[in-house]
C-alpha positions in Angstrom: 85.1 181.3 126.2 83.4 179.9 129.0 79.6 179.4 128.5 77.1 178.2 131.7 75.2 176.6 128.1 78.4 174.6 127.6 78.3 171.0 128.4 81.5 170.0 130.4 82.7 170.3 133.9 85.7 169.7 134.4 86.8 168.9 138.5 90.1 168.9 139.6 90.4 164.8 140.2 90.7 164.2 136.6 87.2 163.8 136.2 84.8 165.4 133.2 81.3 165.7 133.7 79.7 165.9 129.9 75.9 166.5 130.0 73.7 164.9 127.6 71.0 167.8 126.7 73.5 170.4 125.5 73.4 170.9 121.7 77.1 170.2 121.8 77.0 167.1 123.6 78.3 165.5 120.2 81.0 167.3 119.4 82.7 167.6 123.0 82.2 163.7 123.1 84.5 163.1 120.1 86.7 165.4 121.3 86.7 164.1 124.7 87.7 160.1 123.6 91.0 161.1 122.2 92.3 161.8 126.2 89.7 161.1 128.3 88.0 157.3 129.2 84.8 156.7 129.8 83.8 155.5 133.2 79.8 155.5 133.5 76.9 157.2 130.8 73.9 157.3 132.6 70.9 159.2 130.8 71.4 162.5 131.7 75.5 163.3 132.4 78.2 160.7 131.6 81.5 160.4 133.5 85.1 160.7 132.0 88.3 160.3 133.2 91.5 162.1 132.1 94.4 159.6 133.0 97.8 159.1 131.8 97.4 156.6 129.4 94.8 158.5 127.7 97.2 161.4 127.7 99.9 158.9 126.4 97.6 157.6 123.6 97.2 161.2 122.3 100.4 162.2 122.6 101.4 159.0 120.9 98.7 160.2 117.8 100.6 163.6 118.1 97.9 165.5 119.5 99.3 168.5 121.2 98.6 169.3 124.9 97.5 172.8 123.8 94.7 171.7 121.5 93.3 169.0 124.5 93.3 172.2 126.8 92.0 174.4 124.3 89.3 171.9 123.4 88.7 171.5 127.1 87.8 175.0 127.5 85.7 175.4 124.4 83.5 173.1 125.7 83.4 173.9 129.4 81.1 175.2 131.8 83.5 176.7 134.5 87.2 177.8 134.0 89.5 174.6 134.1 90.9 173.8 137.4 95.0 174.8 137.7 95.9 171.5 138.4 94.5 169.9 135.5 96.0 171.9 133.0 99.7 171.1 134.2 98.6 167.5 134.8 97.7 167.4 131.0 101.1 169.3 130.6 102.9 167.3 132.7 101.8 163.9 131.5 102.1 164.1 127.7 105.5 165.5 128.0 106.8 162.9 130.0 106.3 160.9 126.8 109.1 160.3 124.2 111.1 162.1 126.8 113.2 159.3 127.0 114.0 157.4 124.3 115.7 153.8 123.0 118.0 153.8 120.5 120.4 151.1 118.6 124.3 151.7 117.7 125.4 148.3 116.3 124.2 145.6 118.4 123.8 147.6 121.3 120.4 149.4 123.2 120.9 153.0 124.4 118.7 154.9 127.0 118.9 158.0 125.9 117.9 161.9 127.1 118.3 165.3 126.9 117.4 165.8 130.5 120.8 164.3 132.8 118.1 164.4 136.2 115.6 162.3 134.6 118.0 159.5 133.8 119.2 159.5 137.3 116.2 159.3 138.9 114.7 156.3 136.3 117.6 154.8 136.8 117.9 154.9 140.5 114.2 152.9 140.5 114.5 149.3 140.8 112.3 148.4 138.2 114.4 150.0 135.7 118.1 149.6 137.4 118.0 145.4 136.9 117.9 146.3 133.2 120.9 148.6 133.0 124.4 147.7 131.9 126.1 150.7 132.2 125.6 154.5 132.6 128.0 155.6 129.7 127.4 159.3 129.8 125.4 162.0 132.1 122.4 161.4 129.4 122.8 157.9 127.9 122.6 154.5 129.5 123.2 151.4 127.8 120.1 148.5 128.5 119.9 145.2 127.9 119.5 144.3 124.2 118.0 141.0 124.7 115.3 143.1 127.4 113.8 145.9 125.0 110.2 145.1 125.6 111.0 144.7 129.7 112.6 148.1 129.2 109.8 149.7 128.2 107.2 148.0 130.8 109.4 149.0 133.2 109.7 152.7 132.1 105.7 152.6 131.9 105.3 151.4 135.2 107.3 154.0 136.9 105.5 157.1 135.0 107.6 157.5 131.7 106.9 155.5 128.7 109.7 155.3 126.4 109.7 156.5 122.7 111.0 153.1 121.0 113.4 154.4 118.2 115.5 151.2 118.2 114.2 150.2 114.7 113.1 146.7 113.3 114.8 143.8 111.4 113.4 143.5 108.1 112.7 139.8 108.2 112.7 137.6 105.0 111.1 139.3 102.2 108.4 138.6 100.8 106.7 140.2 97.4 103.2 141.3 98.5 100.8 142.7 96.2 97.0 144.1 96.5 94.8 143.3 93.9 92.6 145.5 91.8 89.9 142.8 91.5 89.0 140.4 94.0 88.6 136.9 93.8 85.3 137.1 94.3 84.7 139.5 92.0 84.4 143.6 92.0 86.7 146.3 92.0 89.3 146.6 95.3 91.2 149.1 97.0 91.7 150.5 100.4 88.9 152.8 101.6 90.3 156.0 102.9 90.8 155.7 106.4 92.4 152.0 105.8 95.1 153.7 104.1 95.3 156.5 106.5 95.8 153.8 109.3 98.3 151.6 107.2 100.2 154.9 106.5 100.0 155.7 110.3 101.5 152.3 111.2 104.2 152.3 108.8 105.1 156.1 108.7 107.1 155.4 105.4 109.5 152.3 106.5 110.8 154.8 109.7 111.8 153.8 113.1 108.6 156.5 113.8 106.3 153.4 112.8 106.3 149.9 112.8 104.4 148.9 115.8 101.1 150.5 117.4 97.8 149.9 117.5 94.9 150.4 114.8 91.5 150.5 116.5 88.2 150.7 114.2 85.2 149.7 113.8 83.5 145.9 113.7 83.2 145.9 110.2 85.1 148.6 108.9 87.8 146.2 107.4 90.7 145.4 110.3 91.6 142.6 108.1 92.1 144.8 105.1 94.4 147.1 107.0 96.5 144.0 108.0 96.9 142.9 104.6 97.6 146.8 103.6 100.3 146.6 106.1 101.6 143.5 104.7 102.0 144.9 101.8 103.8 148.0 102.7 106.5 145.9 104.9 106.6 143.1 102.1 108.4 140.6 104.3 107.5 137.0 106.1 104.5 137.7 108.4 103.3 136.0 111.5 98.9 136.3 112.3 97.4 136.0 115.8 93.8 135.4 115.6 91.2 134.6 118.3 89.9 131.3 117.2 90.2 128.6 114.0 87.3 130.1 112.3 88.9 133.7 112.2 92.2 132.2 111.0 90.4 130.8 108.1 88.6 134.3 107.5 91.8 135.8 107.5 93.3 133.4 105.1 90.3 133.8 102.9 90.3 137.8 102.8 94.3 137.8 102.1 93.7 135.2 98.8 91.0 136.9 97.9 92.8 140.6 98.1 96.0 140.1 97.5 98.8 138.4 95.1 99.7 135.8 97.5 98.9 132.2 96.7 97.5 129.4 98.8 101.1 127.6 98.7 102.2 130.6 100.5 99.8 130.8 103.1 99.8 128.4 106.1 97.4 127.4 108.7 99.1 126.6 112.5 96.3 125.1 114.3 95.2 121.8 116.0 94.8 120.1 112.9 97.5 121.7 110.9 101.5 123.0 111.6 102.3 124.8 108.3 104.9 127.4 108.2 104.7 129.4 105.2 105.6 133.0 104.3 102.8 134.2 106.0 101.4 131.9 108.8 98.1 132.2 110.6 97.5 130.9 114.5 95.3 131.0 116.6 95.8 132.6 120.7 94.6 129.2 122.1 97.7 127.3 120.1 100.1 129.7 121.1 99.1 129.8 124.9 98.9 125.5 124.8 100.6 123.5 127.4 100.6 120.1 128.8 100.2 121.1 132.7 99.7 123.6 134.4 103.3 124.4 134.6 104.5 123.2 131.9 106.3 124.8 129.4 104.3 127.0 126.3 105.2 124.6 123.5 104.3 126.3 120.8 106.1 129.8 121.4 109.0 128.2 119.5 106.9 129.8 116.5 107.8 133.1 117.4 111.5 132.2 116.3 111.4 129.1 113.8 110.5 131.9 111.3 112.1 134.9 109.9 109.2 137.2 111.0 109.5 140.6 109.6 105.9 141.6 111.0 103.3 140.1 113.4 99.9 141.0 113.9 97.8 140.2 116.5 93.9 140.6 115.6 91.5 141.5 118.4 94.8 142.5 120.4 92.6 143.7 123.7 92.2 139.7 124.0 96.0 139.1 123.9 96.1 136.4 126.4 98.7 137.2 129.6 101.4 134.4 128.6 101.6 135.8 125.1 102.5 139.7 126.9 106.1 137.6 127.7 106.4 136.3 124.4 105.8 140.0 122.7 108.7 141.8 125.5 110.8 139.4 123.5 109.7 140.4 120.1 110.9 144.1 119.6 112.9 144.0 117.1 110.0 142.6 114.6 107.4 145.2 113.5 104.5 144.5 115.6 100.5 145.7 114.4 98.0 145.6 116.8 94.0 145.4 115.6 91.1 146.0 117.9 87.9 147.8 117.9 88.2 148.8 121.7 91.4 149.3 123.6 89.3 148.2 126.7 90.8 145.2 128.4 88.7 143.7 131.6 92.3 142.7 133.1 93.3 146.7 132.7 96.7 145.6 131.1 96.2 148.8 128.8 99.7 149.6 129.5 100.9 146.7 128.9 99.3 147.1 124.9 100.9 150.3 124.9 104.5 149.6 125.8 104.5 146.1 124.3 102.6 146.4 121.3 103.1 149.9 121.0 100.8 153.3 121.2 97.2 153.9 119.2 98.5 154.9 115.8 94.9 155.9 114.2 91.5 155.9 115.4 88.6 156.9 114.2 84.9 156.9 115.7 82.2 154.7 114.9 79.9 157.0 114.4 82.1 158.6 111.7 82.4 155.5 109.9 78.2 155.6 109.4 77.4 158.8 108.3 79.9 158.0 105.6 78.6 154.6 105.1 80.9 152.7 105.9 78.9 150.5 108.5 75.7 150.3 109.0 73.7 152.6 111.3 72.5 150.8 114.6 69.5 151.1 116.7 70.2 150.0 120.5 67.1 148.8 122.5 67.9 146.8 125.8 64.1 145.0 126.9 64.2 144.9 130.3 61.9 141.3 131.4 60.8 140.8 135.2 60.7 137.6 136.9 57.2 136.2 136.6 57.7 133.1 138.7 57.3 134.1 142.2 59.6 131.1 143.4 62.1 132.4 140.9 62.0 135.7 142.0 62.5 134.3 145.8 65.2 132.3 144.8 67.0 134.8 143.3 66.5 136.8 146.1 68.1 134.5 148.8 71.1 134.2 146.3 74.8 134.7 146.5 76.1 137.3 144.2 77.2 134.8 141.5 74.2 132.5 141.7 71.7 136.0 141.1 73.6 136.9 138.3 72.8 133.5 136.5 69.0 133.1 137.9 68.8 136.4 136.2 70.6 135.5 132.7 68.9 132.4 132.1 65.5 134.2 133.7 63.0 132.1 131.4 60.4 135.3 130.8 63.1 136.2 128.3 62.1 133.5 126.0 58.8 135.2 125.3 60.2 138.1 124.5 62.6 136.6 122.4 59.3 135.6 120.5 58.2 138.2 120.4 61.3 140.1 118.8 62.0 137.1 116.5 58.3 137.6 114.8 58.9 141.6 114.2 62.1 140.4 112.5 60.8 137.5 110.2 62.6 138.9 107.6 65.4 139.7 108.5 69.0 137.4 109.4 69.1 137.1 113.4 71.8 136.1 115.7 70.8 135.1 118.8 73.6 135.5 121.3 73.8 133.7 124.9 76.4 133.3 127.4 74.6 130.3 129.2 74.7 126.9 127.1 71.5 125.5 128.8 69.8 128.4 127.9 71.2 129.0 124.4 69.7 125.0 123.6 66.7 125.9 125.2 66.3 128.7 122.5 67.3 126.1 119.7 64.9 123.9 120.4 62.0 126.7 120.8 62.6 128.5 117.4 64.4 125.6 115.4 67.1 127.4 115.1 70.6 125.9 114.5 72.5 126.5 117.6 76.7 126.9 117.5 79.3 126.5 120.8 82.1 125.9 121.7 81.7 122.1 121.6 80.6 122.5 117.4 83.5 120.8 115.8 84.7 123.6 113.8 83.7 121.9 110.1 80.3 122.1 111.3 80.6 126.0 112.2 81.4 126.9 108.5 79.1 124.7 106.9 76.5 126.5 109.4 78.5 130.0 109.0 78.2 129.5 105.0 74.7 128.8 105.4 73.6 131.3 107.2 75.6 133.9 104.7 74.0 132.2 101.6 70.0 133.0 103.8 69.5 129.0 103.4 69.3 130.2 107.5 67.4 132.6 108.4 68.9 132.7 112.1 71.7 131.1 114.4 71.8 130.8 117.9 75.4 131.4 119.3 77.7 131.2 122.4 80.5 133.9 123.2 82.2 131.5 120.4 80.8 134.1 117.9 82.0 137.4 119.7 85.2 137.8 117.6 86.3 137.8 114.1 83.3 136.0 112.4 82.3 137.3 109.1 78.6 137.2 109.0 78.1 140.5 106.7 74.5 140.1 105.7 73.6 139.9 109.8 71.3 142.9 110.6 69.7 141.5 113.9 71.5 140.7 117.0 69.4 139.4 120.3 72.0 139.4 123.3 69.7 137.5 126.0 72.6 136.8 128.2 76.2 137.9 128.5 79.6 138.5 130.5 78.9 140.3 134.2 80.5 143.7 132.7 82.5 143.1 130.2 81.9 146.4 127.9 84.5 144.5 125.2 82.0 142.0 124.7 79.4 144.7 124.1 81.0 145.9 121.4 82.2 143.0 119.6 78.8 141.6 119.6 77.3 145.0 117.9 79.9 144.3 115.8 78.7 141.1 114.2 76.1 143.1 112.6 77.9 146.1 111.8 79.2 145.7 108.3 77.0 147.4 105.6 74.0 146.3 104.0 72.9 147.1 100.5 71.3 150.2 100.0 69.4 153.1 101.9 66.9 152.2 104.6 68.7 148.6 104.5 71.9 149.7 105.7 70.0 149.6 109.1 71.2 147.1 111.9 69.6 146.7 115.3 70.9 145.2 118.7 68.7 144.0 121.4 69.7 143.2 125.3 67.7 141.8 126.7 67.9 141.8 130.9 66.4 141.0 134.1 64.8 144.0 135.5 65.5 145.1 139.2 68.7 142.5 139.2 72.3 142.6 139.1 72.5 141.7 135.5 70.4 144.9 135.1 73.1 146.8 137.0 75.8 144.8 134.9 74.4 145.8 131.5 75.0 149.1 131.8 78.6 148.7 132.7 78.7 147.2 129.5 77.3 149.7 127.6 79.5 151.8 128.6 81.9 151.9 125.6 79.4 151.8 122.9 78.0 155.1 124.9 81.4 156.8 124.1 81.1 155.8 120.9 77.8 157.9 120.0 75.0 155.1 120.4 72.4 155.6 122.8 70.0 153.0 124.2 66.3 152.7 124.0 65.4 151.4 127.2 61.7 149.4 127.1 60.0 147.3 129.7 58.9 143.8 129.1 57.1 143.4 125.2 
């Protein structure tokens, strides 16, 4: 079984070395992001790590620990270390070991195993939480604590199988159409009704809240509104920004039987609570000072929620992670295209939002069409002003990492890029807003930030859709949840130190599928300050799109 032509070592830290020439580099990759993180893809042999969330997650998708160790050694090099197969063992086990349960009003602890309830309950994260120890493998919690339960129980090394059920909410009689609004046939693709059957898991306690991570592009949105459909009751939506709210409340009109009277918009210019409400992250997590009090969380309660979704849930702001512990009694769906969090609150997702329920690989998703296929090419631009480079040499940390972001070689580049792609739609995406209005004013390009009032963004949005604009310069505002489907360029000349999210959301905006053969082609540039810290960032934030199948073209100046 084990092959010295085989691409994987694995070392007895948790670590998997996967090297990139073997003919089975592929397949051991998608095997390996079902357990294992990544942690660094250089060219030649990228780094995983085996941890226990990972292990969790699969367990949680019902992956057995002997297929992960037979896959391990399928693919391996060297015989497995000892330790690492009872650590894979060891870990998945531990979850659904314990599990919570509801008689009548009241939340059980409950086991088959009398020692491991003593010891979780002899740790003080755990003990505040426990009324009373009613037999040698059941311990009654705090009802009003369920979601501190389980982050408790995930901190000390045992995350708890939540089997405590849901409350249905007010129902509500949701339909999906067979033709859209806008015209042409509808109906869930495949693997959106695999994931919607994942999350639900027929009405059981077994589903009802977990995580769905796919694809920019491959239809998020249409999964929430498939999961809508299957709970059919009052429904609460968490979106990342106005824009995205009105996406969402477009996509469910135009896909479903609900009616604009029964859809309403919570936002700064609007409070309407309907049957299914849409907010935004940046209402919910509003205050007057500092210390103030969140005043809109009243809206988890002021209706009778029977699910809540929360889009792009890797950017579920910290105050909101209170908010959710006290939530876990409504069916909670969780949407993202990376679980990757900068803050590493993974665990957090997991215990309060509940495990990954379906996944599926990007790359999967475009051999079958679903999104298009995307080139990768980061341009790596020295600094031609001698001063400059100087400068950026006698910098602190922070003040290098800008010199090099806002470097101004970049701009011929950009030039140069932007006349290959004459034809084509263009986004061109900047962290810096100096910068980004530089690059305006040089192509005569409309330019969108955070300071566009949000009327102009979808007149310029629309726009840009309809090819009256041929390209858009945009700030981070753009990373999340904007439907730009007939985008096929995207020029990143600055972006977020490391932040491998970002990465892939911005990929994402030209993701979605384009008409027809060679056309369903997208391609992503980077383009970064050679020799420089942002150089040395960039790759960090490759880093997930690497796990995901894409590889980088890496080209020097233009």
């Amino acid at each position: 079984m084990y092959n010295p032509d085989n691409p994987l070592i694995v070392q007895s830290d948790r670590t998997v070395l996967l090297e990139t020439a073997s003919p089975n580099f592929e397949a051991a990759r998608d095997r390996l992001s079902v357990f294992a993180e990544l942690v660094k893809s250089p060219e030649h042999i990228h780094t995983y790590r085996i941890t226990p969330l990972s292990l969790w997650n699969a367990a949680a998708l019902q992956v057995p620990s002997d297929t992960i160790k037979g896959q391990l050694a399928e693919y391996s090099k060297y015989p497995i270390p000892d330790n690492i197969l009872t650590d894979i063992d060891e870990y998945m086990q531990r979850y659904g070991r314990l599990k919570l349960v509801k008689e009548g009003e009241r939340l059980y602890l409950v086991t088959e195993d009398s020692i491991l309830l003593d010891e979780v309950c002899s740790q003080r994260k755990v003990s505040e939480y426990i009324v009373e120890r009613t037999s040698a493998r059941k311990a009654e919690v705090a009802a009003d604590q369920r979601g501190f339960v389980k982050q408790a129980l995930i901190k000390v090394g045992f995350p708890v199988e939540d089997l405590a059920g849901y409350i249905q909410g007010e129902d509500l009689e949701v339909g999906l159409r067979e033709e859209m609004v806008s015209g042409g046939d509808f109906a869930l693709r495949p693997y959106q009704e695999e994931a919607v059957d994942a999350f639900y898991a027929g009405g059981s306690i077994h589903g009802g809240s977990g995580v769905i991570v796919l694809p920019c592009g491959a239809g998020k949105t249409v999964v929430g509104i498939g999961a809508m459909e299957r709970v059919k009751s009052h429904t609460l939506v968490l979106t990342t920004n106005t824009t995205a709210l009105r996406q969402w409340r477009d996509e469910i009109l135009d896909k479903s039987t609900l009616s604009e009277e029964q859809i309403g918009e919570y936002s700064g210019l609007r409070k309407d609570i309907r049957e299914v409400t849409i907010t935004t992250y940046q209402i919910m997590t509003y205050r007057k000072s500092k210390k103030g009090p969140f005043v809109h969380f009243k809206l988890f309660e002021e209706g009778n929620w029977g699910l809540i979704i929360y889009d792009e849930v890797h950017l579920l702001p910290a105050p909101v992670f209170r908010a959710v512990a006290n939530l876990q009694s409504k069916r909670r769906l969780g949407l993202t295209a990376t679980l990757i969090r900068e803050d590493r609150k993974e665990d957090e997702v997991f215990s309060l939002i509940g495990p990954k329920k379906y996944d599926v690989p990007w790359r999967v998703l475009e051999k079958q069409g679903y999104i298009a296929t995307a080139l990768c090419t980061e341009v790596r631009v020295p600094f031609k002003d001698e001063n400059l480079r100087l400068e950026y040499a006698l910098a602190e940390p922070n003040r290098k990492f800008k010199l090099a972001a806002t470097n101004p070689a970049k701009l011929s580049v950009l030039s140069g890029l932007l006349k290959e792609h004459e034809a084509d739609r263009v986004l061109i995406i900047g962290q810096y807003l100096d910068q980004l209005h530089d690059v305006a004013k040089l192509t005569g390009s409309p330019i969108i930030t955070g300071q566009t009032p949000q009327s102009e963004r979808e007149v310029l949005f629309e726009r840009f859709r309809t090819g009256e604009v041929q390209r858009l310069v945009v700030s981070k505002v753009a990373n999340f949840a904007v439907d730009l489907p007939d985008a096929n360029v995207a020029i990143q000349i600055s972006g977020t130190f490391g932040s491998r999210q970002e990465e892939a959301q911005r990929l994402g905006r030209i993701l979605r599928p384009k008409q027809g053969g060679e056309e369903n082609q997208a391609r992503f540039y980077s383009v970064v300050t050679r020799d420089s810290t942002e150089q040395d960032y960039s790759s960090k934030r490759q880093l997930f799109l690497t796990e995901q199948g894409y590889r980088y073209e890496i080209i020097t100046d233009m």
